[in-house]
N, C-alpha and C positions, 0 to 999 in steps of 0.2 A: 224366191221360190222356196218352199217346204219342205225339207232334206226328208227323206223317207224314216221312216222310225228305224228305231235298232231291234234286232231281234236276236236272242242270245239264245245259238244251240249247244244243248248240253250234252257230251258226251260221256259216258262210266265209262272206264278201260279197266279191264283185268286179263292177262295172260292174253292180248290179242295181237300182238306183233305182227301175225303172219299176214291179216288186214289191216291193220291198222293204215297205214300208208295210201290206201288205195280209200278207204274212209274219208281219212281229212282232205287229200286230195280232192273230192267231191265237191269238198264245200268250198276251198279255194276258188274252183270254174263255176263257184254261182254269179249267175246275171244281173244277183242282188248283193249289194256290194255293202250295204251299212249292217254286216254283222259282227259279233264275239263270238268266239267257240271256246267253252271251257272245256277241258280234257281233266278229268275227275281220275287219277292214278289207285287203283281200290287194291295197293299193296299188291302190283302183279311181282311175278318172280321172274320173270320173261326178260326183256328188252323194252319193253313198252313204254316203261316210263324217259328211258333215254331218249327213244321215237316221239315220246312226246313235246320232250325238252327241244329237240331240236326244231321241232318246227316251233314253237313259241317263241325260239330266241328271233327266228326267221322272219316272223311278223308278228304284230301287235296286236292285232285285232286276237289271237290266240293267247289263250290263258292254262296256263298249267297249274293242277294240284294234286298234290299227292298225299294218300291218307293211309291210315292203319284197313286190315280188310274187312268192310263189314259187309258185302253186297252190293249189289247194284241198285237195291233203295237206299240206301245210303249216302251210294254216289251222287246220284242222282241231287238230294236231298241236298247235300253241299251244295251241289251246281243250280241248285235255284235261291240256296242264299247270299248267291255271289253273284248271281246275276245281276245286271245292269240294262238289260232291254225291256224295251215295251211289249214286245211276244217272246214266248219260249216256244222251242222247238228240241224234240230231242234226238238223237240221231243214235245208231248201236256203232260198237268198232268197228263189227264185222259186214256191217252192211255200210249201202253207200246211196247218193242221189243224185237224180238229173241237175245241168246247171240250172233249170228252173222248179228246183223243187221250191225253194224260197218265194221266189215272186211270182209265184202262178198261185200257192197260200195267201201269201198277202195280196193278191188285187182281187180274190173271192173276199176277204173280209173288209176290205180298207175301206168300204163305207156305209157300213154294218158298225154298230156298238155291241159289244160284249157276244162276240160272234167266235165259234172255234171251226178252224177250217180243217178239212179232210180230203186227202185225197185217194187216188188207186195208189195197187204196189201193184210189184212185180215179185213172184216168187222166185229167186235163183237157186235153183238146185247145185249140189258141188260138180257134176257133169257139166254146168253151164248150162242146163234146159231153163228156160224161163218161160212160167206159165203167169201169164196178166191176169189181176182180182179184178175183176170190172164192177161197178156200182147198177144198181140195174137201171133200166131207162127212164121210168115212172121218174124219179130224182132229178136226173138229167135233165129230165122234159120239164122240170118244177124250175127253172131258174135255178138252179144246184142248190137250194135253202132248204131247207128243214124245220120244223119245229122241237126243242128240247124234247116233247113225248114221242114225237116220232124216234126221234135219234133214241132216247132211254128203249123203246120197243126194240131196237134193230139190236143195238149191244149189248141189251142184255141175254139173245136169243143164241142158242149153240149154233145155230145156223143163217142169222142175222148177216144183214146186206152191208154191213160194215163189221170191223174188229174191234177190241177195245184196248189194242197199244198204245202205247204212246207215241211211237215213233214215227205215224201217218200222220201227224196231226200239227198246230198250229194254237197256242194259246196264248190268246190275249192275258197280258201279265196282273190287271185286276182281279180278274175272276177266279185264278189261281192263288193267289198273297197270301189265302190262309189254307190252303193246302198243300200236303205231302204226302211221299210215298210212306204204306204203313211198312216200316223196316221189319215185325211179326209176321209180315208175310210172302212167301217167296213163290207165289203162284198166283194168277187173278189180281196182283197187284197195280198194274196195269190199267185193270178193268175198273178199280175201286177207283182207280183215281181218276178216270174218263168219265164215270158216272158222278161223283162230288165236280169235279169242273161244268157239267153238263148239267147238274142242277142250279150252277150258279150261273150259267147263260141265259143269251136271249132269243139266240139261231144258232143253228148249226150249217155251215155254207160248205157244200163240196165240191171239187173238180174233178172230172171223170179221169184226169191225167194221172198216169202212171209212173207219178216220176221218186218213187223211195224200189229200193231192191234189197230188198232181204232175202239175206244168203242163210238158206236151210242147208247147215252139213250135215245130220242125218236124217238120210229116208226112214230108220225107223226108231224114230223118236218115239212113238206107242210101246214099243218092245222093249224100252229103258227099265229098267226097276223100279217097282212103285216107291216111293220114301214118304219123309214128313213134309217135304215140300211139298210134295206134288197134296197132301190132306189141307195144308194152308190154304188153299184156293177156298175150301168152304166158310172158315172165317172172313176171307172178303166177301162173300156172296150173302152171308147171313148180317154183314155189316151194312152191305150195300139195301138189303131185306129191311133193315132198319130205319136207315136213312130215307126210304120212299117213302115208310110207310108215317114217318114225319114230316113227310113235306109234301107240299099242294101236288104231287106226282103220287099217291100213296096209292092211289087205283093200279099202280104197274107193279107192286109189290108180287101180285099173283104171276109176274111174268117171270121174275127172279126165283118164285121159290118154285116155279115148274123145271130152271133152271138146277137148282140146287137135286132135286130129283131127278133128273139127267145126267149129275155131276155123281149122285150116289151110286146110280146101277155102272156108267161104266167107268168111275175107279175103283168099284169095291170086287168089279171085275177084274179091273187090270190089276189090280191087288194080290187076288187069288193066283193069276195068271201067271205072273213075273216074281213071285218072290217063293222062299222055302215055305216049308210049315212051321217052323219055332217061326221066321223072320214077321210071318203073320198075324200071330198073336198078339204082337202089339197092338195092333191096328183091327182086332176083331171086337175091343170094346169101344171103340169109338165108331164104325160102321151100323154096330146095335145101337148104340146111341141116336144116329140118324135116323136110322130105318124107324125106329119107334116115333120120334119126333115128328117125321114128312112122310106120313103115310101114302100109300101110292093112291093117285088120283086121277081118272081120263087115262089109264095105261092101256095099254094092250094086252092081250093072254100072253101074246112071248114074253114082253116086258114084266108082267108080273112074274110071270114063271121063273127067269131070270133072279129076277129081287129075292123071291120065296129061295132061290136057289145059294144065292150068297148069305143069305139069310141064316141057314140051317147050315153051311163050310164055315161061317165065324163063332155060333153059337155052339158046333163041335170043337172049335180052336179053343173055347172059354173049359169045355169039360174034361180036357185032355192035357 
């Protein structure tokens, strides 16, 4: 009999001690028993890396590394060139998964070639509310399969019937080999890297199962301050803009940059919104730079108005 593949999940760890334990523990009680877990140490200050240590000495199948801190692309990035499995999967510190988050992934793919699986989450709020992402039924009802343009329509959409994390997902370790996380980006990197693995499939196999839980600690993650991270997202997006419009997928390109146009009116709002007037300035010649570039297209009168309206707060940030 045909020992089931290996699949190596990769964890970044930074500052997460207060999860962490409750994280790996997850993967421990999976029902899928031929994994690695690498634990990617990204220079926390914490306890984490000792958390680490300990459970790696504990069992084997656990791999500890510890690096200088450059991000969680980074991490990452280490942990897929040290992998040793035939799928990757990646999992966060703070979040955790069902014992069959593993093999409810793999027996949607295992007899598919070059196939990436997805499943639901679960949203965990830090009150412990858990609201379930459901897949819609139309899928369901499809044998859980997809087509690559279908999958590229859904993820690229601000409101698309799937995410573009990594951490739902299931990758076949070919179709990945010559991809990584772009470490220049600390926003939509995620996405960039869903969509380059998604161009090099051949299906996309989902399970309506809800078995990853991502733990949102704040409710108002919108209300954060705008930074340069959060501007990074449109280099992925204009990357990913590229790469369609180079590949037998180039027809979806229009779905990305409707995207990118969505992405300009509301962070050049939450811009305005959350930050001072010097702190804005920065960020008022790179907003004009957009706006002139992706003109508004199919918008609405609010939406334009809106645009016009950030429009005319950055180009007084330029004169003042």
């Amino acid at each position: 009999m045909t020992a089931d593949p290996k699949i190596s999940v990769i964890m970044p760890v930074f500052n997460a001690a207060y999860h962490l334990q409750k994280s790996i523990e997850s993967i421990l009680n999976q029902d899928y028993t031929n994994w690695e877990l690498l634990l990617i140490d990204d220079g926390s200050t914490d306890t984490s890396a000792q958390i680490c240590e300990s459970y790696a000495r504990a069992d084997s199948r656990i791999i500890f590394f510890h690096k200088k801190n450059n991000g969680v692309s980074s991490a990452r990035n280490l942990g897929l060139t040290k992998a040793q499995g035939d799928y990757i999967s990646f999992v966060d510190p703070d979040d955790y998964i069902s014992p069959s988050f593993l093999s409810s992934l793999y027996k949607a793919v295992e007899s598919k070639k070059n196939c990436i699986g997805i499943c639901n989450y679960n949203i965990v709020h830090t009150d412990g509310e858990k609201k379930r992402y459901e897949l819609p039924p139309a899928y369901i009802l499809r044998d859980e399969v997809i087509s690559p343009t279908e999958a590229l329509s859904e993820i690229l959409k601000s409101d698309g019937e799937f995410c573009g994390h990594a951490w739902d997902k299931l990758f076949p370790r070919q179709i990945i080999s010559q991809i990584s996380f772009d470490e220049g980006i600390d926003c939509f990197e995620d996405l960039l890297f869903c969509v380059e693995a998604i161009l090099n499939s051949s299906a996309i196999c989902l399970t309506n199962r809800a078995n990853y839980f991502y733990v949102q600690h704040d409710s108002s993650i919108l209300n954060r301050k705008y930074s340069r991270k959060y501007f990074t997202s449109f280099y992925a997006l204009e990357k990913i803009r590229t790469e369609l419009e180079e590949s037998e997928y180039s027809d979806l390109a229009r779905i990305c940059e409707q995207r990118i146009l969505e992405e300009i009116n509301s962070q050049s709002l939450r811009c305005l919104k959350t930050l001072t007037f010097h702190e804005r300035k920065q960020f008022a010649r790179l907003f004009l730079g957009l706006i002139e570039k992706y003109p508004s297209k199919n918008m609405s009168l609010k939406t334009r108005l809106k645009r016009c309206a950030a429009c005319l707060a950055f180009s007084f940030h330029l004169l003042t």
